[in-house]
Backbone as numpy.savetxt, mean C-alpha at the origin, in Angstrom:
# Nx Ny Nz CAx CAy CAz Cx Cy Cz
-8.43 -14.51 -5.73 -7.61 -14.69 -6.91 -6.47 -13.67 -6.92
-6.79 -12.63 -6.70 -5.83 -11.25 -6.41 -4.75 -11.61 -5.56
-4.82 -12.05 -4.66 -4.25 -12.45 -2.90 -3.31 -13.73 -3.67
-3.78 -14.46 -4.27 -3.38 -15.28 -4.37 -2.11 -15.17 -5.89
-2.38 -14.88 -6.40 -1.51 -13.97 -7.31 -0.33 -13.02 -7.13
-0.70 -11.87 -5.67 0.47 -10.93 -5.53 0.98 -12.13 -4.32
0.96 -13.27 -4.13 1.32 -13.83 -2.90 2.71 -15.00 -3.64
1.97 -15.37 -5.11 3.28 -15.93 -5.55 4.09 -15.26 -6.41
3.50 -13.86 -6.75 4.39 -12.58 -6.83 5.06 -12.41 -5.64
4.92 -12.26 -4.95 6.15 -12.50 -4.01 7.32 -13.21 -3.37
6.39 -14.15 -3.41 7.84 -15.91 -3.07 8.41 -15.76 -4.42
8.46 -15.19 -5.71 9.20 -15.28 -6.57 9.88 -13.90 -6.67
9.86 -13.24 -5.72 10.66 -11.78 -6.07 12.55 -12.34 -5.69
13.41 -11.52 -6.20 14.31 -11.63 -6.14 14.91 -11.48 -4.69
14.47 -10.12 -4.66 15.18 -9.58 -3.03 13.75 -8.93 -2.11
13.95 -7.87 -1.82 13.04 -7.57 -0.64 12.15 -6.29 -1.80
12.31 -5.50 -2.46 11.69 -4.79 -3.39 10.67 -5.50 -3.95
9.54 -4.46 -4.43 8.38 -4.82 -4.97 8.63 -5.11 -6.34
9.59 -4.23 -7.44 9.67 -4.28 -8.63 10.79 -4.35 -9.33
11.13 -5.01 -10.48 12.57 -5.37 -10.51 12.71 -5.26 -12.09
13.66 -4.80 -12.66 13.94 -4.92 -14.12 13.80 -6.22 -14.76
13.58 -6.84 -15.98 13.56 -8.09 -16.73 14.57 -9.03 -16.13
15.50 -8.17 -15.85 17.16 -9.51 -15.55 17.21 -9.26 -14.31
16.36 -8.82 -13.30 16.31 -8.93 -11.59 17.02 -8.16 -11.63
17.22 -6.52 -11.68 18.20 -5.79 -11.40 17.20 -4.65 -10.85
18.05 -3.74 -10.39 16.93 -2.45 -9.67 16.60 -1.85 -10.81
15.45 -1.24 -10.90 14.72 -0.66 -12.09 15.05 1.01 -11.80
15.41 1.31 -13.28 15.54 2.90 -13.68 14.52 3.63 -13.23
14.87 4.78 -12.75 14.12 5.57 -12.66 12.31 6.06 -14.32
13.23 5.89 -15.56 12.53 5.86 -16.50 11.60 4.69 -16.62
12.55 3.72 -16.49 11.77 2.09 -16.67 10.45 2.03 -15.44
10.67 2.36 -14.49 9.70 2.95 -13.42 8.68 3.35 -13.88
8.99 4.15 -14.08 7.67 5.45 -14.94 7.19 5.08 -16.13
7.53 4.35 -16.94 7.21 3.67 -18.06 6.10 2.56 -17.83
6.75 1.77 -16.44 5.79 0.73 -16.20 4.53 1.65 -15.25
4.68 2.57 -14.47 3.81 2.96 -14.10 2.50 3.58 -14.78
2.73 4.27 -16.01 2.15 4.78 -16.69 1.40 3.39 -17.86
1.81 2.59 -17.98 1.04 1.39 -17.88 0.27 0.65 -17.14
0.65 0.87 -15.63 -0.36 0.37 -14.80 -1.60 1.25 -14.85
-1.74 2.62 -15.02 -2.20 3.73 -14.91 -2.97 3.57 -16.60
-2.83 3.18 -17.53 -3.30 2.90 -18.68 -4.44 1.64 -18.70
-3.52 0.49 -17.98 -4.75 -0.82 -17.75 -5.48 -0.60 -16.53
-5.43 0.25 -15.36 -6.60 0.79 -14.55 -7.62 1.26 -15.48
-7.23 2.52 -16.43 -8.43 3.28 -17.48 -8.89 2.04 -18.01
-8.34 1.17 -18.38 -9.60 0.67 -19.58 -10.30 -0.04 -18.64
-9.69 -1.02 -17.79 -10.68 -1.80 -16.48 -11.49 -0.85 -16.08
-11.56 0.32 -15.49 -12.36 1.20 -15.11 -13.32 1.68 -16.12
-12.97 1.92 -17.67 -14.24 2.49 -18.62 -13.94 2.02 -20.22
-13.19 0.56 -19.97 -13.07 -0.22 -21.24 -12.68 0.36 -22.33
-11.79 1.34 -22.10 -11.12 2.20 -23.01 -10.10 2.79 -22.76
-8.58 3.09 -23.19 -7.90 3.85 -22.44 -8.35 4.83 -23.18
-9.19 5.73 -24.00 -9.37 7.01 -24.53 -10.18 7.60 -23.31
-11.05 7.05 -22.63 -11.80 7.26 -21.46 -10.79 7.80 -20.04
-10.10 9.03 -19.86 -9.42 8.78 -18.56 -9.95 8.78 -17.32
-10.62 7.99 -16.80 -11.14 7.71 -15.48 -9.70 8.73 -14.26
-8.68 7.11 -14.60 -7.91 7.39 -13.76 -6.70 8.81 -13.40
-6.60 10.01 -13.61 -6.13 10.84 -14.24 -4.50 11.28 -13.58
-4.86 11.58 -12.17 -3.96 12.41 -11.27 -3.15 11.01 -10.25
-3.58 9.69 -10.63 -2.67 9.09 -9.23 -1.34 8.69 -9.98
-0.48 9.45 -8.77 0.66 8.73 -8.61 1.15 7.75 -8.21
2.03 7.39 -7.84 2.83 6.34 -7.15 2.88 6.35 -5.49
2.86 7.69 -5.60 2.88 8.13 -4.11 1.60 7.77 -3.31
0.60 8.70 -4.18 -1.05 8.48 -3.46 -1.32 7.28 -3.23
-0.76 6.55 -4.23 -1.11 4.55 -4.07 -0.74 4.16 -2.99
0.74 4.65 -2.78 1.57 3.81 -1.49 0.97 4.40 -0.80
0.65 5.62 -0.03 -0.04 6.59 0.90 -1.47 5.55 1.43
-2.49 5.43 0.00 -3.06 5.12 0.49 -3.90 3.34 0.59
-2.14 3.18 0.30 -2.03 1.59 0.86 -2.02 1.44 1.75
-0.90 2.20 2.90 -0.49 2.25 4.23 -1.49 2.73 4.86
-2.70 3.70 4.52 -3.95 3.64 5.26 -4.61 2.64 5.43
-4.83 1.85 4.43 -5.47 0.98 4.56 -5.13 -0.23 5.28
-3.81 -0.36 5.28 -3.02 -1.10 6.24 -3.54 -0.75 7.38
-3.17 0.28 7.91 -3.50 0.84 9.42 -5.01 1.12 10.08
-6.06 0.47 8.81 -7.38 0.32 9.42 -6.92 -0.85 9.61
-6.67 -1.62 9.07 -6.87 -3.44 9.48 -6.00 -3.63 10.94
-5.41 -2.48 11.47 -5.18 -2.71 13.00 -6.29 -3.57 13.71
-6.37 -4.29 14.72 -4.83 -4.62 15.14 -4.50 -6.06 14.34
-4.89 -6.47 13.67 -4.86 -7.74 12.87 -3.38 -7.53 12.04
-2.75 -6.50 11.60 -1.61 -5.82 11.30 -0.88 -4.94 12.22
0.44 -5.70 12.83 0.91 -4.48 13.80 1.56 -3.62 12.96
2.13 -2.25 13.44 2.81 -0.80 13.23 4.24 -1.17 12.69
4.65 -1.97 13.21 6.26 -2.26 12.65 6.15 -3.67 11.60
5.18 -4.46 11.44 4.60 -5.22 9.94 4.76 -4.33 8.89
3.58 -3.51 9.02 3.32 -1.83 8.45 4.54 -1.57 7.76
5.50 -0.93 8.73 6.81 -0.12 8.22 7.35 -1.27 7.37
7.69 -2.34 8.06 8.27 -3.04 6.67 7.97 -3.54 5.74
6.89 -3.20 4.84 6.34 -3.63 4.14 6.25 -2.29 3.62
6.49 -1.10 4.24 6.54 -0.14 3.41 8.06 0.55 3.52
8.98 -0.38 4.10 10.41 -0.15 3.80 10.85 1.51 4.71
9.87 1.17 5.65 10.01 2.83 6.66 10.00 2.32 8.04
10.42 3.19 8.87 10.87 2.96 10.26 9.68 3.10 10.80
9.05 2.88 12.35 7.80 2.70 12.69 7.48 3.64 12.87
8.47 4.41 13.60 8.30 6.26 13.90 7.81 6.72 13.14
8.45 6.63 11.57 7.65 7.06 10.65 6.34 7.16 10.14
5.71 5.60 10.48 4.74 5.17 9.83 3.41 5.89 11.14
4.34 5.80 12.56 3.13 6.54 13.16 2.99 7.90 12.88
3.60 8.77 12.56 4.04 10.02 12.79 3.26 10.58 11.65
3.13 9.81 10.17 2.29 10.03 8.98 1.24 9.71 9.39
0.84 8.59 9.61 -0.73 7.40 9.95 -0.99 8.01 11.12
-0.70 8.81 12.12 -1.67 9.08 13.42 -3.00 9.35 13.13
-3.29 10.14 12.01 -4.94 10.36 11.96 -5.38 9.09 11.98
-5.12 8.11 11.26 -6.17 6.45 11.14 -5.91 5.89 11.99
-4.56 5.99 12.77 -4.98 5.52 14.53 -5.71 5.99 15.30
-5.40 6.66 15.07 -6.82 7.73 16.39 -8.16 7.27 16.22
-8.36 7.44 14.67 -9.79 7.17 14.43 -10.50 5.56 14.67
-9.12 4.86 14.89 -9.33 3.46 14.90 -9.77 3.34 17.03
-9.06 4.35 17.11 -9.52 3.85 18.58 -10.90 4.01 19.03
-11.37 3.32 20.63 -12.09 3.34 20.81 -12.09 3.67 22.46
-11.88 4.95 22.39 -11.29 5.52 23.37 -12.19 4.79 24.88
-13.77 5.26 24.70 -14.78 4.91 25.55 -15.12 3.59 25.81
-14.87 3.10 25.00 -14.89 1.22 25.39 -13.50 1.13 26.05
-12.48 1.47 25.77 -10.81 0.91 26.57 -11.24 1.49 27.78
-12.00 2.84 27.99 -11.94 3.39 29.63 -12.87 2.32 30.26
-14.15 2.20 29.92 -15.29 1.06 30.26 -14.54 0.00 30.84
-13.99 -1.13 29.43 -13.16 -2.23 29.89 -12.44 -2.24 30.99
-11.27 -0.50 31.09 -10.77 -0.78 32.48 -10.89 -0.60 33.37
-12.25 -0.39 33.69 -13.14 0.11 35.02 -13.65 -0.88 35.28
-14.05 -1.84 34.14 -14.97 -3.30 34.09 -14.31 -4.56 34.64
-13.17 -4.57 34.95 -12.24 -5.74 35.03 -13.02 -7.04 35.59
């Protein structure tokens, strides 16, 4: 239902950005933060059916995207490195240069040597 939701959230976006003002225009820096701190409000109550309850306290915007793009980079190789970057609007260099720890950990160093001894 989720998938299917941010998927025609997307075929209906204007341009290549995730979020857009009421009249499709680039969103303010304030208007940003306004809506964020709403997303960050309906996480608390989904999380403890209350926003007086703060579950959710310290995430930013940043930690989200951060640890979107991790999660991206476990679903290797089903997701390549330059998919990745554009979807996070960054060059690939980049995306390895941050993400090397979850590549590494994704490898499987001793099975690739095996395999190529195994031919």
């Amino acid at each position: 239902m989720f998938n299917e939701f941010i998927s025609e959230y997307i075929k209906a976006l204007p341009g290549t950005n995730l979020f857009y003002s009421a009249n499709n225009e680039y969103m303010t820096a304030s208007a940003y933060n306004k809506m964020w701190s709403n997303i960050i409000s309906k996480m608390n109550v989904a999380a403890s059916g209350s926003n007086k309850i703060k579950i959710i306290t310290r995430l930013t915007a940043h930690i989200f995207r951060h640890n979107y793009c991790a999660n991206l980079c476990y679903q290797m190789p089903n997701i390549s490195i330059k998919r990745i970057a554009q979807l996070l609007g960054d060059s690939e260099e980049m995306v390895l240069e941050v993400y090397n720890h979850v590549l590494e950990q994704k490898e499987n160093v001793q099975e690739v040597v095996k395999n190529s001894i195994n031919f």
